[in-house]
DRENMARTOR-964556 format. One line per 3 residues: number of its first residue (from 1); their letters; for each residue x, y, z of C-alpha. Coordinates in steps of 0.2 Angstrom, whole numbers. Each point is the difference from the previous one (the first is absolute). Last residue first. Layout:
<rs>
NUM	a	X:Y:Z  ...;
</rs>
This chain:
<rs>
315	xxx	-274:-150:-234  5:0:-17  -21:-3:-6;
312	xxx	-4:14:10  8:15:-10  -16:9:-8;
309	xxx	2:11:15  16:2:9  5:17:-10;
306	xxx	-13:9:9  13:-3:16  13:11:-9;
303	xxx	5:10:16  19:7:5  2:-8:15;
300	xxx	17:7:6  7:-14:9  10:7:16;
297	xxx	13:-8:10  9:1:16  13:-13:4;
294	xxx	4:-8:-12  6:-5:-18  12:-10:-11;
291	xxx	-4:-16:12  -6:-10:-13  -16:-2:8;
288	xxx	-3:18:2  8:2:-18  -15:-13:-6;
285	xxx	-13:8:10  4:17:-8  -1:-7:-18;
282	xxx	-16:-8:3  -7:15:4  8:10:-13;
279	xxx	-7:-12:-13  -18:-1:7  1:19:1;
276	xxx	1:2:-19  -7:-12:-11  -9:-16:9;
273	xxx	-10:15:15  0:2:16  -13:-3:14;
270	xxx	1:3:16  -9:-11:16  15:0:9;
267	xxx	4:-20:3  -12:-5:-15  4:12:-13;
264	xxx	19:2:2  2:-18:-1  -13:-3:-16;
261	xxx	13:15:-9  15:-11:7  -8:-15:-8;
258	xxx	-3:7:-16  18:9:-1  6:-17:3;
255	xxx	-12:-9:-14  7:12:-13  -6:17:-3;
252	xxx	-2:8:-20  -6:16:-2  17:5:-7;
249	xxx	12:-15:-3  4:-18:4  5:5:18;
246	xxx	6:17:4  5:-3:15  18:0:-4;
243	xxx	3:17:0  2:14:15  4:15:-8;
240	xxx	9:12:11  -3:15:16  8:11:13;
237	xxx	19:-10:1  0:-6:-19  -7:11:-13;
234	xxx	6:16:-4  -9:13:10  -12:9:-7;
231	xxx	-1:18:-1  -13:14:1  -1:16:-1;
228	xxx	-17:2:-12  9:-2:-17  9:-14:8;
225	xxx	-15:-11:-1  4:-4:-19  15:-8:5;
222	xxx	-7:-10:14  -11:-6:-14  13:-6:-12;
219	xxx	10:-7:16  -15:-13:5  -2:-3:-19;
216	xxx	17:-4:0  -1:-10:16  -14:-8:-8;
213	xxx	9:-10:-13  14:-5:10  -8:-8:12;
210	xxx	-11:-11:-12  -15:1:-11  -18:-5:11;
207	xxx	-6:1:17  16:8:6  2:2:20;
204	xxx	5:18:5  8:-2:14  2:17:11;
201	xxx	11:2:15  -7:8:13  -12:16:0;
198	xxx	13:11:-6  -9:15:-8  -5:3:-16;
195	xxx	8:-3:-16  1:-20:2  -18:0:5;
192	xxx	-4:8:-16  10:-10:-13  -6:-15:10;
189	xxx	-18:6:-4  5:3:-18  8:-14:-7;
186	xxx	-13:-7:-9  -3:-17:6  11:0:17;
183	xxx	-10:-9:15  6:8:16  9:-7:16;
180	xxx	9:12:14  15:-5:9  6:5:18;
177	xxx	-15:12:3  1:19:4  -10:5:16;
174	xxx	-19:3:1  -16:7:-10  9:17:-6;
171	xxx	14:-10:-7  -14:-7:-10  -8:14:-8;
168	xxx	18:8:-4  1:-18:-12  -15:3:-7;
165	xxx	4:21:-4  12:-8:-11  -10:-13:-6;
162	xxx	-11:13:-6  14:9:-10  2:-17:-10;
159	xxx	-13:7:-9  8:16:-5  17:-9:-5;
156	xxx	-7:-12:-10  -11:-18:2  -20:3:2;
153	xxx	1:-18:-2  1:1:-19  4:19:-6;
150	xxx	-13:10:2  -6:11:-16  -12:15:0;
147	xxx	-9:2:-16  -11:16:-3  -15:-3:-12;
144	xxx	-4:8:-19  -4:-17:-6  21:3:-9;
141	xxx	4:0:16  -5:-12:5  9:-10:-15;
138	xxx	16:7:6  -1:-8:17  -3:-18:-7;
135	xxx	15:1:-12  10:6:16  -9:-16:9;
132	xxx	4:-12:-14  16:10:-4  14:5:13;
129	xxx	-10:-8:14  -6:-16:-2  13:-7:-14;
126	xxx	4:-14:10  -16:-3:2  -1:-5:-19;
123	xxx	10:-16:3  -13:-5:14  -15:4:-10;
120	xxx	-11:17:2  -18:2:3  -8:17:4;
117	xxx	-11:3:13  -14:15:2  -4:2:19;
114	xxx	-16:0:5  2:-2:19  -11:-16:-2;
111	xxx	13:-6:-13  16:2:10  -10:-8:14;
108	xxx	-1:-15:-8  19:1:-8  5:0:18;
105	xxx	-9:-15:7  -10:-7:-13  -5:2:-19;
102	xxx	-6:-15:-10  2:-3:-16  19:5:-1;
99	xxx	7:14:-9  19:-6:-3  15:7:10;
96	xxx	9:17:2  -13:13:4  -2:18:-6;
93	xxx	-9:9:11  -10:16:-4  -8:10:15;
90	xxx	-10:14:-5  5:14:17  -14:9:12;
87	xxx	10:-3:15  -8:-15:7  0:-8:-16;
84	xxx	19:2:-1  4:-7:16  -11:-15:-7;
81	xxx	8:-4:-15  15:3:6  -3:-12:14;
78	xxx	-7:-15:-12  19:5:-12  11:0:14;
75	xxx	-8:-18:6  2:-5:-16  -8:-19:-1;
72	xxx	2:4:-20  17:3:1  2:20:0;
69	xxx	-1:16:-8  -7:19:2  -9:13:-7;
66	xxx	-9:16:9  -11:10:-9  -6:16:4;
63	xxx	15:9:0  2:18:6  19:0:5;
60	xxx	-3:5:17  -14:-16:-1  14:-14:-6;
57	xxx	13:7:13  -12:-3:16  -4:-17:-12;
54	xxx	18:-3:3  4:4:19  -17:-9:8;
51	xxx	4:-14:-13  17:-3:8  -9:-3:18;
48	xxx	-17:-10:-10  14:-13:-6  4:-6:19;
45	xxx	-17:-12:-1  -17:2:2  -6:15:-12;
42	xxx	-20:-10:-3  2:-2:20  11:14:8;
39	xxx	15:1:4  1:-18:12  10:-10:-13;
36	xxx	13:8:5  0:-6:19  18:2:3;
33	xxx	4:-16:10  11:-6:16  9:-13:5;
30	xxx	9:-2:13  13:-17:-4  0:-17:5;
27	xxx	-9:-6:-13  -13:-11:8  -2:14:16;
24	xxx	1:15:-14  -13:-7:-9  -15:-2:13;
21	xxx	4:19:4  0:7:-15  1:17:6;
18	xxx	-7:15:-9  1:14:-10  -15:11:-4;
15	xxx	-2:10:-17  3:18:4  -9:4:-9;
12	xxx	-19:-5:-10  7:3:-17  -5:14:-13;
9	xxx	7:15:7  7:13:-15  17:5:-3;
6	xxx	7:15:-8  19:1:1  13:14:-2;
3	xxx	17:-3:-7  17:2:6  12:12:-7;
</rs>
């Protein structure tokens, strides 16, 4: 039997798409974008859509503290934080890094928001979710609070719901496109395009790990959706992993991703960011190129441009 859902409406939507007219003569493709990053301004970015399912969850179960995990330039973690303030949640992040001396970009508003941030190393983020931030949980308890935990990215079967409901968004805003780009960090907004309708054929570009990394957490996820009728498709004709574009590792853009990230900005005017949509943006001019891909296409913008700052001196 399939499940009801609460929800609650956090992002500004539908989020415009858009042609990128300038890009589509120079690639010889139409081009089109999801404007993402347009959902609001503190919840800018595609994680405010699984948020509006989870924190809808949190507040039926009665929590009043919300805890969550990322790097330390999480967008997930700066929208939680900020989702949750605007329903009456404590927001605790736990943050994979070193505290610097000088808070910017994500972490900067992090701190306005009031959030309480722990520390963790890399090795010791491997253990985010079945201890640090279970150990986390207990000890609010034990101050008499009620803990509400989201997985990183906002990335399980309920959050991936918001995707779902995306992807009906954009068959509303025109016909189907021949391939469809998205940056893949969590697993979660593929997850959710991929169990919604046929917008085009989905590429979910890797920004860290490989393909066959994420298309089991892809699965995972689709597994947990079928609770509410749903099923994903095994991937190949609707959607796959698209790796390669990794470079070094996560956060990390090479001099390409640069310059298609400067090539974006100064023949459309938009700005992505050097961890997620950087890499997918780069990704889907290199299969343009490559010949892999045409026709109609659409980049899914999915935010992360507080993430720029403090970055300047890779530019």
């Amino acid at each position: 039997m399939e499940e009801s859902v609460r929800t609650l409406s956090l992002a500004r939507r539908p989020t415009p798409m858009e042609p990128l007219q300038r890009l589509s003569r120079s690639l010889g493709v139409e081009l089109w974008v999801k404007r993402d990053d347009l959902t609001g301004f503190g919840l800018s970015g595609n994680k405010v859509r699984k948020l509006e399912y989870l924190l809808a969850d949190a507040l039926e179960q009665g929590a009043d503290t919300v805890i969550t995990t990322g790097g330390i330039q999480s967008n997930h973690a700066r929208a939680t934080a900020v989702a949750a303030r605007r329903c009456g949640l404590r927001p605790l992040l736990l943050l994979r890094g070193e505290e610097p001396e000088v808070a910017d970009g994500n972490l900067l508003l992090d701190r306005l928001l009031g959030a309480e941030v722990r520390w963790c190393s890399a090795d010791d983020y491997r253990h985010r979710r079945d201890e640090i931030m279970a150990e986390w949980a207990d000890e609010v308890r034990s101050a008499g609070a009620s803990p509400y935990v989201v997985p990183e990215g906002g990335s399980n079967g309920l959050g991936a719901l918001g995707f779902v409901a995306a992807a009906e968004e954009v068959l509303a805003q025109g016909p189907r496109f021949d391939a469809v780009f998205v940056a893949v960090g969590s697993g979660g907004t593929l997850a959710g395009l991929a169990l919604g309708p046929d917008i085009g054929r989905l590429h979910g570009v890797a920004v860290c790990d490989d393909r066959a990394t994420f298309v089991h957490i892809v699965e995972g996820i689709g597994a947990e959706a079928e609770r509410w009728g749903l099923s994903l498709p095994p991937p190949g004709a609707r959607w796959d992993v698209l790796e390669g574009y990794q470079g070094p590792g996560y956060g990390i853009a090479t001099p390409a991703v640069w310059r298609d990230i400067e090539r974006m900005a100064r023949q459309e005017g938009l700005l992505l960011d050097p961890v997620y949509t950087g890499k997918a943006w780069h990704a889907l001019c290199a299969e343009v190129a490559a010949q892999r891909v045409g026709g109609r296409v659409l980049f899914w913008h999915t935010g992360g441009t507080f993430g720029m700052f403090g970055r300047g001196h890779e530019l």
